[in-house]
BAZA-562796 format. One record per residue (C-alpha): residue number from 1; residue in three letters; x negated, y negated, z. Coordinates in Angstrom, 2 decimals. Each point is the difference from the previous one (the first is absolute). Example, Ala and Ser with C-alpha at 12.3 -4.5 7.8 and 13.67 -1.06 7.14 Angstrom:
<recs>
  num  residu        X        Y        Z
    1     ala   -12.30     4.50     7.80
    2     ser    -1.37    -3.44    -0.66
</recs>
This chain:
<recs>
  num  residu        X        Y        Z
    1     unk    -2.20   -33.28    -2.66
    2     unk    -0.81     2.17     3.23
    3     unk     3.66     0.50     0.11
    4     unk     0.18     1.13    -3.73
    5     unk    -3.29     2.32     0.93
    6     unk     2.05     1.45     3.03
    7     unk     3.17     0.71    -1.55
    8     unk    -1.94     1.66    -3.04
    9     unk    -1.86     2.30     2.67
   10     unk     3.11     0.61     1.66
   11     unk     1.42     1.26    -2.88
   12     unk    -2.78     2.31    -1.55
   13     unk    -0.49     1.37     2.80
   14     unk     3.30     0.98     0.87
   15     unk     0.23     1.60    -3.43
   16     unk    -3.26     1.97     0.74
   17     unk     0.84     0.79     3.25
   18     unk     3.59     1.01    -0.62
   19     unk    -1.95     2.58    -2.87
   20     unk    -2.09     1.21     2.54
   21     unk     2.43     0.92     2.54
   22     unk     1.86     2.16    -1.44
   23     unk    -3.23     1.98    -0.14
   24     unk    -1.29    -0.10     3.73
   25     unk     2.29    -1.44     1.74
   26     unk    -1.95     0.21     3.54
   27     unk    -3.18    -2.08    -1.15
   28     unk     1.44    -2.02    -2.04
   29     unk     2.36    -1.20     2.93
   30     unk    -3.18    -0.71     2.15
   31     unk    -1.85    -1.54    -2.81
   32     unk     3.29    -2.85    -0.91
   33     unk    -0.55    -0.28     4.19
   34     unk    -3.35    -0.52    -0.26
   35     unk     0.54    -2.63    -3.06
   36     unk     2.45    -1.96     1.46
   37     unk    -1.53    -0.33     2.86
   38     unk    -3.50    -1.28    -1.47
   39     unk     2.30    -2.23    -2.55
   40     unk     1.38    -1.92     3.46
   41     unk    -3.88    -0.01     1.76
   42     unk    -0.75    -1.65    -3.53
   43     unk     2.89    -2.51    -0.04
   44     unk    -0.61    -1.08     3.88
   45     unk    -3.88    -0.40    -1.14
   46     unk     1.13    -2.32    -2.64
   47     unk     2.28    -1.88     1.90
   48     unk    -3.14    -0.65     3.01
   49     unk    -2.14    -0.77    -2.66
   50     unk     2.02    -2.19    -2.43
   51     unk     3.81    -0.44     1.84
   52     unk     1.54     0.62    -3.46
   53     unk    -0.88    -3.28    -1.93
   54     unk    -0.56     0.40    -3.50
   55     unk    -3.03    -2.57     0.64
   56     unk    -2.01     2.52     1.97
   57     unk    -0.01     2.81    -2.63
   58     unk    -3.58     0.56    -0.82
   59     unk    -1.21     2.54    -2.56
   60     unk    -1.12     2.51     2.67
   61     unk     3.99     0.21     0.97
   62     unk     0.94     1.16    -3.78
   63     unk    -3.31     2.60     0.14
   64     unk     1.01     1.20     3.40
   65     unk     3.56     0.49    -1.63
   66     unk    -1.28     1.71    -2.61
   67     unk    -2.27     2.04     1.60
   68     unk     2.34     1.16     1.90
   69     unk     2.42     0.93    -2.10
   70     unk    -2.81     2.14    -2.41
   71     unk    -0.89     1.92     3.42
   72     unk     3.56     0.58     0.49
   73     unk     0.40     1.40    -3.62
   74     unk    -3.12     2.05     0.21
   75     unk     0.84     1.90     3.25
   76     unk     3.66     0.84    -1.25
   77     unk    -1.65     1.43    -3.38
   78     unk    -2.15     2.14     2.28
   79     unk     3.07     0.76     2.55
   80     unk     2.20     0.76    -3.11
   81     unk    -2.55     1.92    -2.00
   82     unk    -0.27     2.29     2.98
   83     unk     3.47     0.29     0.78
   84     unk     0.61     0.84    -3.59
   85     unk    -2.63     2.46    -0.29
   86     unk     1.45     1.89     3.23
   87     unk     3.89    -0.46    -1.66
   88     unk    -1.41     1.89    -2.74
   89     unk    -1.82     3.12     1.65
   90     unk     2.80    -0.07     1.83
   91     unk     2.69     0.27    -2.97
   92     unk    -2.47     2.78    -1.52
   93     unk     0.51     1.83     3.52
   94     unk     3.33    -0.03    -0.34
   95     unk     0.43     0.86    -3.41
   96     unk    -2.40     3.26     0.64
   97     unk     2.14     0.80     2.83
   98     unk     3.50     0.10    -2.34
   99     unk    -2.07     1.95    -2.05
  100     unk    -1.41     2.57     2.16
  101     unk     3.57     0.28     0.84
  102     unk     1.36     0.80    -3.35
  103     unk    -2.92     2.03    -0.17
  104     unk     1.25     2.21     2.77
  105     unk     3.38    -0.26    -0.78
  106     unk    -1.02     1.84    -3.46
  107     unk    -1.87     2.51     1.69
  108     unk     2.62     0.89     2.65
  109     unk     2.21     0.57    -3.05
  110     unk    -2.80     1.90    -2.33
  111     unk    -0.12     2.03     3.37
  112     unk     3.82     0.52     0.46
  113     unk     0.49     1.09    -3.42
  114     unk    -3.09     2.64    -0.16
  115     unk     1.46     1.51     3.34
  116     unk     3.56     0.17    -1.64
  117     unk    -1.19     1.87    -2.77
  118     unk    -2.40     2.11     1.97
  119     unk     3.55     0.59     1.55
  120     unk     1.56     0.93    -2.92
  121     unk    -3.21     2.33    -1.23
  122     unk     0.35     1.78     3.20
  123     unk     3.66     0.40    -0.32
  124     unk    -0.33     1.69    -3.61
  125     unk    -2.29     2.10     0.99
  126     unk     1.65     1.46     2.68
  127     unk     2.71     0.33    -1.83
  128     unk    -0.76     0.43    -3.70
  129     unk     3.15     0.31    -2.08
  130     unk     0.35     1.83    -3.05
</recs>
């Protein structure tokens, strides 16, 4: 059963953490650190306290399993919500930049155009032909 409850939070969370790093890479790196290490604290805890016989397993080893994993779940929604919300000022940066850009762009050939004309003005009427 522990086993089952292991492998099961082994694989959530590398679906959730494999989501979340492609965001931010950088803290999510430190957080799977940081989780790993707390999951082997926990599983040399258990093996002091109980030296992995089924016999041992009290309810408070299935609520500190479970409380674990909710506090795990709650600080990667607040570590991806915030990653997420800075991936998407960023991407609104960015597309503001390619605009301003384009913007430009237009403008340097608005500009171009009004000077070659100008140009052409000032040619005619220097030398107006009949």
């Amino acid at each position: 059963m522990i086993l089952n409850l292991i492998r099961f939070f082994l694989s959530s969370s590398h679906y959730i953490t494999s989501y979340y790093i492609t965001s931010n890479t950088t803290i999510m790196k430190g957080l799977t650190i940081t989780g790993f290490l707390l999951l082997a604290v926990s599983a040399l805890l258990f093996y002091l306290t109980t030296d992995f016989t089924v016999e041992e397993i009290r309810m408070s080893h299935v609520m500190g399993t479970l409380a674990g994993i909710g506090i795990g779940l709650i600080i990667g929604g607040i570590v991806g919500y915030s990653s997420k919300g800075s991936a998407i000022k960023e991407e609104e940066r960015r597309k503001e930049f390619v605009r301003l850009q384009k913007e430009k762009e237009d403008l340097e050939k608005q500009a171009a155009e009004l000077a070659r004309r100008e140009n052409e003005l000032q040619g005619q009427r220097q030398n107006p032909q009949i």
